[in-house]
SEVO-611637 format. One record per residue: residue number from 1; residue in one letter; x, y negated, z negated of N, C-alpha, C in turn. Coordinates in Angstrom, 2 decimals. Last residue first. Layout:
// residues N
   num   residu       nc1       nc2       nc3      cac1      cac2      cac3       cc1       cc2       cc3
   NUM        A         X         Y         Z         X         Y         Z         X         Y         Z
...
END
This chain:
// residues 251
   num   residu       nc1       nc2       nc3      cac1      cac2      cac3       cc1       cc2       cc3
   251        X     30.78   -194.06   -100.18     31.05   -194.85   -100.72     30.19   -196.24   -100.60
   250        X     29.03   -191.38   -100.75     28.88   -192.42   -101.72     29.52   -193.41   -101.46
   249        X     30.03   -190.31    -97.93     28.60   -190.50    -97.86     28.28   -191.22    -99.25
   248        X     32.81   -189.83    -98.66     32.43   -190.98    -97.69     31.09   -191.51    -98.06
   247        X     32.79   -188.04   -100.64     32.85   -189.18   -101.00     32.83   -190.50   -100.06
   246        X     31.85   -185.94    -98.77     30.88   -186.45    -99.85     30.75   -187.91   -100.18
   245        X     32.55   -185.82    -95.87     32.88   -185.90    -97.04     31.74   -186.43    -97.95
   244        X     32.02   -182.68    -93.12     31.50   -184.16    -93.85     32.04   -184.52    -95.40
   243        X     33.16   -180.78    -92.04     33.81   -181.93    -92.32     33.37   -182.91    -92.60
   242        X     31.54   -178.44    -91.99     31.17   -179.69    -90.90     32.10   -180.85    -91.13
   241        X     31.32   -177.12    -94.36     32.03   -176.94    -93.28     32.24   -177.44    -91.97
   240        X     32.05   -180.24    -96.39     31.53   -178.87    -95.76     32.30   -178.42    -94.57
   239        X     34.57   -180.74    -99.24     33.84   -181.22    -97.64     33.16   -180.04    -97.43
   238        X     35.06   -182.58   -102.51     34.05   -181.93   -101.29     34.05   -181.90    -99.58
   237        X     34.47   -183.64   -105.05     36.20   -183.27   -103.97     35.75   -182.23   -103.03
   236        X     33.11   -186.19   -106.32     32.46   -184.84   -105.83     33.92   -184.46   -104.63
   235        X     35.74   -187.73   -106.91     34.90   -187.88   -108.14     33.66   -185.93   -107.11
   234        X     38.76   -187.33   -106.30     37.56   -187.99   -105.38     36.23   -187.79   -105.82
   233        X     41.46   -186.71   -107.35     40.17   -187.01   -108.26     38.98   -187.48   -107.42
   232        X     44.14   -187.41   -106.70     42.89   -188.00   -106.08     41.88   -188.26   -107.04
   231        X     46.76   -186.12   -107.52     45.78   -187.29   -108.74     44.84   -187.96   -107.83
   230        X     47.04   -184.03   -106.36     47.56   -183.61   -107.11     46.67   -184.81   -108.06
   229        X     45.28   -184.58   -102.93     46.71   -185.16   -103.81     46.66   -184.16   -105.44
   228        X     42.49   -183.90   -101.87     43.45   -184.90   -100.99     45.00   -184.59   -101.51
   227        X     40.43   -181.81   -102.43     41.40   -182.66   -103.46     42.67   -182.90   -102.49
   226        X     38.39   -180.34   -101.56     38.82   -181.42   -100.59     39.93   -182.42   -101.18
   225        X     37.14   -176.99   -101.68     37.71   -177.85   -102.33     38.48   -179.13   -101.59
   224        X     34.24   -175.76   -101.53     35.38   -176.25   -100.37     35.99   -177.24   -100.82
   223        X     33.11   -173.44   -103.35     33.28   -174.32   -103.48     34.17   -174.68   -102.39
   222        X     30.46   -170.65   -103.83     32.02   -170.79   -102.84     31.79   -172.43   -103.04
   221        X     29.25   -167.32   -105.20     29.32   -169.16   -104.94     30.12   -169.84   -104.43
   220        X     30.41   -164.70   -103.76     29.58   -165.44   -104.48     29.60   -166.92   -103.88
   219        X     30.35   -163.41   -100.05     30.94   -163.85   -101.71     30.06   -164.66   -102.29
   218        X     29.43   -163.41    -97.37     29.94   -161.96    -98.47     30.13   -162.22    -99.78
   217        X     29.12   -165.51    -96.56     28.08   -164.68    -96.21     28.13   -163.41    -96.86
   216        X     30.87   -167.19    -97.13     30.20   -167.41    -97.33     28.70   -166.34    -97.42
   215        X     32.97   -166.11    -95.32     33.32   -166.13    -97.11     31.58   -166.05    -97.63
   214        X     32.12   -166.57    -92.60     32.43   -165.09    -93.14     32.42   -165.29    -94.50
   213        X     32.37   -169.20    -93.02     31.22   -168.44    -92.70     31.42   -167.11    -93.06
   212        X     34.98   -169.61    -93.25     33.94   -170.33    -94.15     33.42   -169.65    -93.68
   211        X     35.99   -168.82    -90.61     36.49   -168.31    -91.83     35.60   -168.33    -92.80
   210        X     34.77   -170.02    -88.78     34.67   -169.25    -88.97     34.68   -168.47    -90.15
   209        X     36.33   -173.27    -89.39     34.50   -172.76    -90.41     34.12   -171.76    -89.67
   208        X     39.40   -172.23    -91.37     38.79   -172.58    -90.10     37.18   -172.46    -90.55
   207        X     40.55   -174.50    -94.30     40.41   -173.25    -93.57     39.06   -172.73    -92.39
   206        X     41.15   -177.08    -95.03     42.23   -176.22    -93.81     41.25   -175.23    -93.51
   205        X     40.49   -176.54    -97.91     39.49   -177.35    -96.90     39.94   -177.15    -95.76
   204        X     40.17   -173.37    -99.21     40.68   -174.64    -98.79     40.36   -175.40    -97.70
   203        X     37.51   -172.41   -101.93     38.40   -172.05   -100.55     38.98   -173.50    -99.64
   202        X     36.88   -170.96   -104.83     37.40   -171.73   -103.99     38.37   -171.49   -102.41
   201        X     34.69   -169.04   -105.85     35.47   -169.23   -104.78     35.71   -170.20   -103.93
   200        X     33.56   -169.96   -109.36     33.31   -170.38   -107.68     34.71   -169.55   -107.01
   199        X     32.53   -167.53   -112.16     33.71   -168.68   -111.39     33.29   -168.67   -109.84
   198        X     29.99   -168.14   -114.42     30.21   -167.50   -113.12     31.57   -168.70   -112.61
   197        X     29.34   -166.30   -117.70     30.53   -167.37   -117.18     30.43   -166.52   -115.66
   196        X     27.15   -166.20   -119.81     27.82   -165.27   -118.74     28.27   -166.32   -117.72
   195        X     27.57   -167.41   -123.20     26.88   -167.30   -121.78     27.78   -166.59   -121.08
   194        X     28.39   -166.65   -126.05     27.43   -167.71   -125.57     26.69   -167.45   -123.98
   193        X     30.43   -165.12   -125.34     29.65   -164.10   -126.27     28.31   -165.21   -126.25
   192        X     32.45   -166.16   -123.78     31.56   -165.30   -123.36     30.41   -164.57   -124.35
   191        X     33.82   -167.62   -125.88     33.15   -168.37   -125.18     31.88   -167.47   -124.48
   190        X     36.05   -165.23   -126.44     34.60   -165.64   -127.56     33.62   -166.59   -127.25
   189        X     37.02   -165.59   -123.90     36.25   -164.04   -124.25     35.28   -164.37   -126.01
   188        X     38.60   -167.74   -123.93     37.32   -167.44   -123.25     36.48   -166.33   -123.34
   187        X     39.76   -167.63   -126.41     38.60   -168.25   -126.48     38.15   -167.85   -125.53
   186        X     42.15   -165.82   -125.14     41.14   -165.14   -126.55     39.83   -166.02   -126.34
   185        X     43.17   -167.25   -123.33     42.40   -165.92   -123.03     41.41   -165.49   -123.97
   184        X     43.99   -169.49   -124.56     43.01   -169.75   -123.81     42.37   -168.42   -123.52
   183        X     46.46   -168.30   -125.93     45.23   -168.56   -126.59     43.36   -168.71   -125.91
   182        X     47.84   -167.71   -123.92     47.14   -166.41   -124.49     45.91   -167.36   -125.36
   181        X     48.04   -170.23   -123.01     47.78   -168.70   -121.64     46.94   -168.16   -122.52
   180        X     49.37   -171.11   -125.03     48.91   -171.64   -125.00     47.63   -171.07   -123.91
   179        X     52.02   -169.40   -124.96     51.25   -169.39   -126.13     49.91   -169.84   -125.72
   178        X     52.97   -170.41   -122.04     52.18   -168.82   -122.91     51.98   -168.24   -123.98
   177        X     53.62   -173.16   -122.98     52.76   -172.87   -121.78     52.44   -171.37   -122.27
   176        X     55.39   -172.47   -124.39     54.44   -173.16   -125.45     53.21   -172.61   -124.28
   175        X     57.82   -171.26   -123.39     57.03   -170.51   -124.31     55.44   -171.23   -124.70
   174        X     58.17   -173.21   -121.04     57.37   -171.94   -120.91     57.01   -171.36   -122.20
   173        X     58.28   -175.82   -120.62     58.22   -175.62   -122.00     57.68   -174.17   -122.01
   172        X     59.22   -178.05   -118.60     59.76   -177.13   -118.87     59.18   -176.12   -120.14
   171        X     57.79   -180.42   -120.11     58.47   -180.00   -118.89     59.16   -178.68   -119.66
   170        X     54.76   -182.03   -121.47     56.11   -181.55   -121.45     56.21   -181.04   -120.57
   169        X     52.18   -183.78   -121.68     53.33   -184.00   -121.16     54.95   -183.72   -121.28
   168        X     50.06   -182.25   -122.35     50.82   -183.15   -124.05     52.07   -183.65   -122.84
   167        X     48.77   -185.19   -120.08     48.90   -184.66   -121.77     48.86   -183.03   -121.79
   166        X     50.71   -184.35   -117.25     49.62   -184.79   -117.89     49.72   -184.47   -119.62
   165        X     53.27   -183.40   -116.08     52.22   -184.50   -115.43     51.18   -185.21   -115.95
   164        X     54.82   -181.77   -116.60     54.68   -182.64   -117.24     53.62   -183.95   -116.68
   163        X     55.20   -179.11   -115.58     55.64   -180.44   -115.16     55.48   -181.27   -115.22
   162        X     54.70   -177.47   -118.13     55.67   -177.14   -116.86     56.26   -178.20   -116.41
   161        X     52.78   -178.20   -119.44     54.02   -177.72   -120.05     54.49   -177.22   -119.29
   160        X     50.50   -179.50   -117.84     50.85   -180.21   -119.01     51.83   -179.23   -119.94
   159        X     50.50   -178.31   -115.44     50.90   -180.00   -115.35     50.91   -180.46   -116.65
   158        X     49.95   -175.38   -116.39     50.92   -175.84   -115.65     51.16   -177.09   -115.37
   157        X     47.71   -176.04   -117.89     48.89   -175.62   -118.74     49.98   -175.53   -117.98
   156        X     45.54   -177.51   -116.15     45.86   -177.69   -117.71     47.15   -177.35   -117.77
   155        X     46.02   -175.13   -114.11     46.28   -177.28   -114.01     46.57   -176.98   -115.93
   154        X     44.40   -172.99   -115.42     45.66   -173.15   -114.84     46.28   -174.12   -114.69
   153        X     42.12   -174.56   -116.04     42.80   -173.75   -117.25     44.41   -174.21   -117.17
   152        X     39.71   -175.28   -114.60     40.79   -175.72   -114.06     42.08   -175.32   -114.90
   151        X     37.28   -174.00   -115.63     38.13   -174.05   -113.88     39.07   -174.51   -113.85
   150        X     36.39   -173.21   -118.34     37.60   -174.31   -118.29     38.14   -173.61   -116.64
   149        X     33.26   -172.26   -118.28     34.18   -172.74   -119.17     35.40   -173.89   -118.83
   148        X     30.40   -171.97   -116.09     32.20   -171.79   -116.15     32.76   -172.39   -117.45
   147        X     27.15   -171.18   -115.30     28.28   -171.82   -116.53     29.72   -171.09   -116.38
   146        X     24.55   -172.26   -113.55     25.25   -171.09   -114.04     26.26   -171.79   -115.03
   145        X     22.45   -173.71   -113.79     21.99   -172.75   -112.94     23.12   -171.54   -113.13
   144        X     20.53   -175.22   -116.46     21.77   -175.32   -116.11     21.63   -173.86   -115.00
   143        X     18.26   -175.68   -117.81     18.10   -176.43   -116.80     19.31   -175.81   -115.62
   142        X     18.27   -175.17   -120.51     17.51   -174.44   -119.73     17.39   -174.66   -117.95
   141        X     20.92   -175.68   -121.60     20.91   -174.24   -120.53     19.63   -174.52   -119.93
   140        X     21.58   -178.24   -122.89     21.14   -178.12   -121.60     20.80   -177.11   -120.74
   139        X     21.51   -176.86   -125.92     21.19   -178.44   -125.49     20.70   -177.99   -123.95
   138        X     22.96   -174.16   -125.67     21.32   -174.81   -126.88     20.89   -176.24   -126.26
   137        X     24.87   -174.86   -124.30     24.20   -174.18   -124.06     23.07   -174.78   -124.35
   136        X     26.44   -176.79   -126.20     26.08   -177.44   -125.20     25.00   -176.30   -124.48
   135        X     26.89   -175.32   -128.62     26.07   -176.28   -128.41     25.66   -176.62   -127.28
   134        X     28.39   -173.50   -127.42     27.37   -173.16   -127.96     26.30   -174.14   -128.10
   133        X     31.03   -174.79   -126.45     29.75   -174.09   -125.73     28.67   -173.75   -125.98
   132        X     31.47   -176.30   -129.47     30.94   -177.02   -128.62     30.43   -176.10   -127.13
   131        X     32.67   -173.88   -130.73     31.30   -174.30   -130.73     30.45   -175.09   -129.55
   130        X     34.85   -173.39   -128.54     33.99   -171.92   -128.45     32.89   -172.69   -129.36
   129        X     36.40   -175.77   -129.43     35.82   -175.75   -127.91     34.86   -174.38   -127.83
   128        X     36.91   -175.10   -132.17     36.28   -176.81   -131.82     35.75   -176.19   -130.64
   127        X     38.59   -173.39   -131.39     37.23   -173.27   -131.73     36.29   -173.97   -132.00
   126        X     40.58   -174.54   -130.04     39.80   -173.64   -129.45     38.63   -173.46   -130.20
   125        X     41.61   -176.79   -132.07     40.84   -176.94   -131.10     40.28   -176.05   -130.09
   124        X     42.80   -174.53   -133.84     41.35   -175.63   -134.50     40.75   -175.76   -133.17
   123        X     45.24   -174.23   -132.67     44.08   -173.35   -132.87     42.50   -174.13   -133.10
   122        X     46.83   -176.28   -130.53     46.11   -175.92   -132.04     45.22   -175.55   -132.16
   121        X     47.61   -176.62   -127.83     48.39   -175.57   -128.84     48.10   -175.17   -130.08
   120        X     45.56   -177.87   -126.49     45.12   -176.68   -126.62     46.38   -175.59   -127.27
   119        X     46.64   -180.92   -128.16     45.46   -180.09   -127.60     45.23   -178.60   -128.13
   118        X     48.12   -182.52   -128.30     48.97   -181.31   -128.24     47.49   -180.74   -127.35
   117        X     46.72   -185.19   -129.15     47.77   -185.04   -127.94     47.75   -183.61   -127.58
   116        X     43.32   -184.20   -130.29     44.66   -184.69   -130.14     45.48   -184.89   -129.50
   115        X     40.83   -183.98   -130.18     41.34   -182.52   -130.41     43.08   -182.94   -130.42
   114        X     39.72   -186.64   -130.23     39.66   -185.75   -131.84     40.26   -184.79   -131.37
   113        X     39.70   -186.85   -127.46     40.79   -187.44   -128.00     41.17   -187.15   -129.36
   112        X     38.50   -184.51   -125.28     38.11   -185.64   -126.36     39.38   -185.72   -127.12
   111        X     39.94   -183.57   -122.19     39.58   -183.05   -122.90     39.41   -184.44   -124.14
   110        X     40.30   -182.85   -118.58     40.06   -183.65   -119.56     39.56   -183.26   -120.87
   109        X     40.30   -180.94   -116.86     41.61   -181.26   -116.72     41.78   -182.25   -118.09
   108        X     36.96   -179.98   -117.99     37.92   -179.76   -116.64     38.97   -179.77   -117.21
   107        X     34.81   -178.07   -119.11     35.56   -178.71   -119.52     36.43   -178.88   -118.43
   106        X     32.11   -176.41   -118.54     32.15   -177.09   -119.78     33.38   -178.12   -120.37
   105        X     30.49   -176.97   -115.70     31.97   -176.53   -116.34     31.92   -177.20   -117.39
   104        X     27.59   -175.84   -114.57     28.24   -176.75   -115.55     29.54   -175.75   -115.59
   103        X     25.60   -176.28   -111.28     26.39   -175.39   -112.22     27.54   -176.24   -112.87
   102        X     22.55   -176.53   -110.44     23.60   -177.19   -110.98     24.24   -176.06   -111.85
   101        X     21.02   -176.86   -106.94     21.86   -175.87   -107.83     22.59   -176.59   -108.72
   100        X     18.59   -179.06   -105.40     20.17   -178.58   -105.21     20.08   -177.54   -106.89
    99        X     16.58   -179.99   -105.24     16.27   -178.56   -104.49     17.96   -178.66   -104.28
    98        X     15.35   -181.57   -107.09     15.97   -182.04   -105.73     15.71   -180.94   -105.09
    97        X     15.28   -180.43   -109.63     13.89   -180.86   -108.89     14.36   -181.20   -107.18
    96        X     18.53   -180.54   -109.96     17.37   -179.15   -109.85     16.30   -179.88   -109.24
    95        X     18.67   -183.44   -110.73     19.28   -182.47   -109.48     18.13   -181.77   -108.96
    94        X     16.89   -184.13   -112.84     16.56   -184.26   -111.63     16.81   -183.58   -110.25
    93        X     18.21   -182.05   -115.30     16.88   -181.54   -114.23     16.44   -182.48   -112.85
    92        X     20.43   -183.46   -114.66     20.50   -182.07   -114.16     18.86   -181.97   -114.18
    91        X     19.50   -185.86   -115.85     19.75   -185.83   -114.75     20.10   -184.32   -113.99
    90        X     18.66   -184.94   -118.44     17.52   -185.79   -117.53     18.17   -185.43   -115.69
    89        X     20.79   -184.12   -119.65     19.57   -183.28   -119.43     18.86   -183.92   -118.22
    88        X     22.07   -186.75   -119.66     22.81   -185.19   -119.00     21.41   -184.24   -118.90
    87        X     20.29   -187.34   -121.37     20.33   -188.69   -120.06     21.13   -187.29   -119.18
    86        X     20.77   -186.60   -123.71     19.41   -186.22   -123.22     19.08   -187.11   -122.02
    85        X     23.37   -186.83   -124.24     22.35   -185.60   -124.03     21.79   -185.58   -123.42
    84        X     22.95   -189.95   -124.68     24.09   -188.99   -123.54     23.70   -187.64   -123.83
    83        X     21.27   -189.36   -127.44     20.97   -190.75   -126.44     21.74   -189.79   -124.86
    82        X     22.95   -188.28   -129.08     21.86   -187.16   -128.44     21.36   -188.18   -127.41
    81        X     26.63   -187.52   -129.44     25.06   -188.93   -128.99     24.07   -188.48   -128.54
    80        X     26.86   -185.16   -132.24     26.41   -185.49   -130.14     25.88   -186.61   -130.49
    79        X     29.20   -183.49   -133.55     28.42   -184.93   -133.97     28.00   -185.55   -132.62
    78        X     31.01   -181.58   -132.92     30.03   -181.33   -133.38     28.89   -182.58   -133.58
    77        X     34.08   -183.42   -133.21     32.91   -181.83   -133.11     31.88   -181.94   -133.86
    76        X     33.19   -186.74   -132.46     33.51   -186.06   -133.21     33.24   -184.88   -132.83
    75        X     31.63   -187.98   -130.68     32.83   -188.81   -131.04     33.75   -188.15   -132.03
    74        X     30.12   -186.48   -127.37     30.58   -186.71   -128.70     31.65   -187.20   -129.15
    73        X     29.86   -186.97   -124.84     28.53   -186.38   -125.43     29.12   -186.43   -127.11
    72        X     32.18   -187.91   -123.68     31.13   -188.96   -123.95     29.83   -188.24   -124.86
    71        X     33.95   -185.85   -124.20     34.43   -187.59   -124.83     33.04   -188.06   -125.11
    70        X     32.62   -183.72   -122.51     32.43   -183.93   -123.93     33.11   -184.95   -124.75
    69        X     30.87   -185.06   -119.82     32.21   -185.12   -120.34     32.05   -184.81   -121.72
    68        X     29.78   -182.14   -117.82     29.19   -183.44   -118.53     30.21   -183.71   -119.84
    67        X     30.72   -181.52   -114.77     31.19   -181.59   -116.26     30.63   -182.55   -116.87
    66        X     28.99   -179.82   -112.04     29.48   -181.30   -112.99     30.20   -181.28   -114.53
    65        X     28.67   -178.64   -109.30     28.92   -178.44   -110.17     29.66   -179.69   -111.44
    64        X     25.91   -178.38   -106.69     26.67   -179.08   -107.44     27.13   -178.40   -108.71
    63        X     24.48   -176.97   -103.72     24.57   -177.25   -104.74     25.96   -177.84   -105.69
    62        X     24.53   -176.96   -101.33     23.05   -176.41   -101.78     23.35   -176.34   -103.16
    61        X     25.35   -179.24    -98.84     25.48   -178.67    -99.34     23.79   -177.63   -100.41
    60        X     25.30   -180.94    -96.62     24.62   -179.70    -95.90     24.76   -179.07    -97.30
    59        X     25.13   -183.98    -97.18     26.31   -182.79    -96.33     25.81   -181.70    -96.06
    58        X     22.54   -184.12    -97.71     22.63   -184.93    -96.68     23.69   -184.28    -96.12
    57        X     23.26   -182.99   -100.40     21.99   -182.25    -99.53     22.16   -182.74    -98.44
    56        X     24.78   -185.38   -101.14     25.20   -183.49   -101.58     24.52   -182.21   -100.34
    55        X     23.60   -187.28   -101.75     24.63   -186.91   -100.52     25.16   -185.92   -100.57
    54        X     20.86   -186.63   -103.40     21.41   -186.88   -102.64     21.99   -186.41   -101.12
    53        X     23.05   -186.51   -105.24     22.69   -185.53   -105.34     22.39   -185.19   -103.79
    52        X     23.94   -188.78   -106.02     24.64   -187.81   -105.97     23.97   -186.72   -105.15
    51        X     21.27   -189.86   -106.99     21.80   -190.52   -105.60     23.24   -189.57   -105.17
    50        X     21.51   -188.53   -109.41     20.47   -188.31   -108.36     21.20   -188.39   -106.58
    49        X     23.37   -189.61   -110.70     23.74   -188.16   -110.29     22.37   -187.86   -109.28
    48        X     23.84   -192.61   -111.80     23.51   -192.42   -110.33     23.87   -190.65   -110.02
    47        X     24.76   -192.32   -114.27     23.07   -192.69   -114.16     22.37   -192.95   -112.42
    46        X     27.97   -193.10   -113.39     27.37   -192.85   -114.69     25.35   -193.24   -114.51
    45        X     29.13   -193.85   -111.31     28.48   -192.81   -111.29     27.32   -192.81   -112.12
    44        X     30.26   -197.22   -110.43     30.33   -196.16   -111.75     29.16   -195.46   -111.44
    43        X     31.48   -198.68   -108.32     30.19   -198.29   -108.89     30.03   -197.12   -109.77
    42        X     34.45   -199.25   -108.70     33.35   -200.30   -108.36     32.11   -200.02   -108.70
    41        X     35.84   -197.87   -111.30     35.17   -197.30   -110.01     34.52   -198.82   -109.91
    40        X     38.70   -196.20   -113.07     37.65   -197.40   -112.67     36.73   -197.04   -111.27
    39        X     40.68   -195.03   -115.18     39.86   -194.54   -114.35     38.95   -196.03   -114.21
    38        X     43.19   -196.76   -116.92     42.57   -196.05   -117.18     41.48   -195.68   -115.97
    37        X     46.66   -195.94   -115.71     45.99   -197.14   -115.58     44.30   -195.84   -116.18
    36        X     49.98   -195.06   -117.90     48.87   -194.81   -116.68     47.71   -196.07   -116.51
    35        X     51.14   -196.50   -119.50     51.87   -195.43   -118.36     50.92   -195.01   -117.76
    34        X     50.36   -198.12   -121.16     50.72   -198.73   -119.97     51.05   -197.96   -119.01
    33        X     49.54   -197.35   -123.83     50.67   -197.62   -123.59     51.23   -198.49   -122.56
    32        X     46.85   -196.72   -123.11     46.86   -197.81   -124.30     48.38   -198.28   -123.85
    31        X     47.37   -194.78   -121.50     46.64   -195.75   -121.07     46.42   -197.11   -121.95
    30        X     48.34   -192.84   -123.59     49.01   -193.46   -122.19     47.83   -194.32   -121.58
    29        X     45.96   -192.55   -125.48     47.39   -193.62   -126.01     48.03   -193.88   -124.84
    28        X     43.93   -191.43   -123.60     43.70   -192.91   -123.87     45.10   -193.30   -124.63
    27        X     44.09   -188.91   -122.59     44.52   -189.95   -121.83     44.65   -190.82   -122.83
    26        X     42.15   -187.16   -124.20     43.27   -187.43   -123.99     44.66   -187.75   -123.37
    25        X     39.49   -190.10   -124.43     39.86   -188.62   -123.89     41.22   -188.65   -124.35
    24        X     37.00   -191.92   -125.77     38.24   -191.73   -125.76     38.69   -190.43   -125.04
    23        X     34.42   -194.35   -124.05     34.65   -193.01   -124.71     36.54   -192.74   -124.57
    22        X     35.18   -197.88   -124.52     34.16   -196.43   -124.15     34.95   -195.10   -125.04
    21        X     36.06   -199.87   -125.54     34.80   -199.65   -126.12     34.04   -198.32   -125.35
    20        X     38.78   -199.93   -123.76     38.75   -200.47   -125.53     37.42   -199.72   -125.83
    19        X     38.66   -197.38   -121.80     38.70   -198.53   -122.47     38.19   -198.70   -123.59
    18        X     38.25   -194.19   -121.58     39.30   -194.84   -121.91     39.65   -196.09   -121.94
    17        X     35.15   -194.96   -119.40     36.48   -193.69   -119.89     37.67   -194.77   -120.21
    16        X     33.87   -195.96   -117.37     34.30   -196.63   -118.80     35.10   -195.83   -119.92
    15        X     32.42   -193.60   -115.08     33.33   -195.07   -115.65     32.90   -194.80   -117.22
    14        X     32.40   -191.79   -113.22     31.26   -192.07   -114.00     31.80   -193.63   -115.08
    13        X     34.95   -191.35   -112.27     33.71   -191.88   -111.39     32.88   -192.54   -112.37
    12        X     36.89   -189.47   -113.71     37.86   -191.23   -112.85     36.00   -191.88   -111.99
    11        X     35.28   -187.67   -114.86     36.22   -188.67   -115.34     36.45   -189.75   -114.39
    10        X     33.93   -186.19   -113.52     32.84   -187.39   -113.75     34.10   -188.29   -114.45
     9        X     33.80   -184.25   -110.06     34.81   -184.64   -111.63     34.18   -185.68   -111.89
     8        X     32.23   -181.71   -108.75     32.22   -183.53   -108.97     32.61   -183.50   -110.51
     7        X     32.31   -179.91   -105.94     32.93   -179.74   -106.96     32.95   -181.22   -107.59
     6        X     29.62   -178.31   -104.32     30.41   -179.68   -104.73     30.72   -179.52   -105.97
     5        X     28.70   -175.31   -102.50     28.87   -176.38   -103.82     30.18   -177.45   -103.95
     4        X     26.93   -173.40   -101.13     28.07   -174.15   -100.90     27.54   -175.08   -102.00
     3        X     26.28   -170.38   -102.10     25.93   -170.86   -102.04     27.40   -172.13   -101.39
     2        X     25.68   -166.60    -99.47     26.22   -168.06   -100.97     25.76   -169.24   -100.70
     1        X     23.36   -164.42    -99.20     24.06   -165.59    -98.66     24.57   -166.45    -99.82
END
């Protein structure tokens, strides 16, 4: 039987991303600029993943998947606030003690502001990103229930050199977009030489909870993805198959 899992983005929830004195991503010059607004929350996530957790189990779910932001676990490669370590440790083992599943994506749609605007067109920063798995393994595996790399790859390189939606914010730019394809292919296969990378089946929140049931009962880990918009971000983007929302049950 699979599992059902919450998909929870910690950028636009866990707060203080991209102001003057928090952590930098590469967002923060458009947000310095004015062209975007930086992520806020009335109640910032950040040290509430229990109470996450939670409304995770209260939906019916059996488990969670989180990005513990590498902006905030470091200000540099390689150089960790071990203080935000060991508070990411704390709280994945609380999960786990809960009797929910934590599975880490090592990187979503967001990436630390040292790898630059361009990002993932400079080599440096893939292997900036094949240590930092390594590290982050050595730091939190023992706790961690499985490991994805970059779920969201595709977003990345189609809203940031197709349609410009996000950093480096170009349009149109197919060669850079499959330069940028291939590079990501090579790191994830040197990413794999750290851990055995499990991807969720995502399945759309539309889809009938016959359907869900059948997925569920044949396939791996299955995520019910609930991303409202293209820039929701509904911090856990979750419904079950009961149509309960997550982010109702936090607000």
């Amino acid at each position: 039987m699979a599992e059902l899992i919450g998909i929870y983005h910690a950028y636009p929830h866990e707060g203080d991303f991209d102001t003057p004195l928090g952590p930098p991503t590469c967002w923060r010059s458009s947000v310095a600029l004015g062209h975007v607004s930086a992520p806020s929350s009335p109640r910032p996530l950040w040290g509430r993943y229990l109470e996450l957790g939670t409304a995770a189990l209260t939906a019916g779910l059996s488990g969670i998947r989180l990005t513990p932001e590498w902006a905030r676990l470091a200000d540099r490669p390689g150089r960790y606030d071990l203080d935000v370590v060991e508070h990411y440790r704390r709280e994945i083992r609380d999960l786990r003690h809960s009797g929910l599943s934590v599975h880490v994506a090592v990187i979503d749609d967001v990436w630390p502001s040292f790898l630059g605007g361009e990002g993932w067109l400079w080599p440096w920063a893939h292997d900036a990103l094949v240590d930092h798995v390594a590290a982050l393994v050595e730091m939190l595996g023992d706790d961690v229930t499985s490991w994805d790399i970059a779920p969201e790859v595709d977003e990345i390189i189609r809203d940031g050199f197709i349609t410009g939606q996000r950093p480096p914010f170009r349009k149109s730019a197919g060669r850079d977009a499959q330069e940028v394809r291939d590079m990501w292919r090579e790191t994830l296969s040197q990413c794999d030489t750290h851990i055995a990378r499990t991807e969720l089946t995502v399945i759309p929140v539309t889809t009938r909870t016959a359907d869900v049931a059948q997925t569920l009962a044949t396939r791996g880990p299955v995520a019910i993805d609930a991303l409202l918009s293209d820039n929701s971000r509904d911090g856990l983007c979750v419904l079950n198959s009961d149509g309960v929302s997550v982010r109702q049950l936090l607000a």
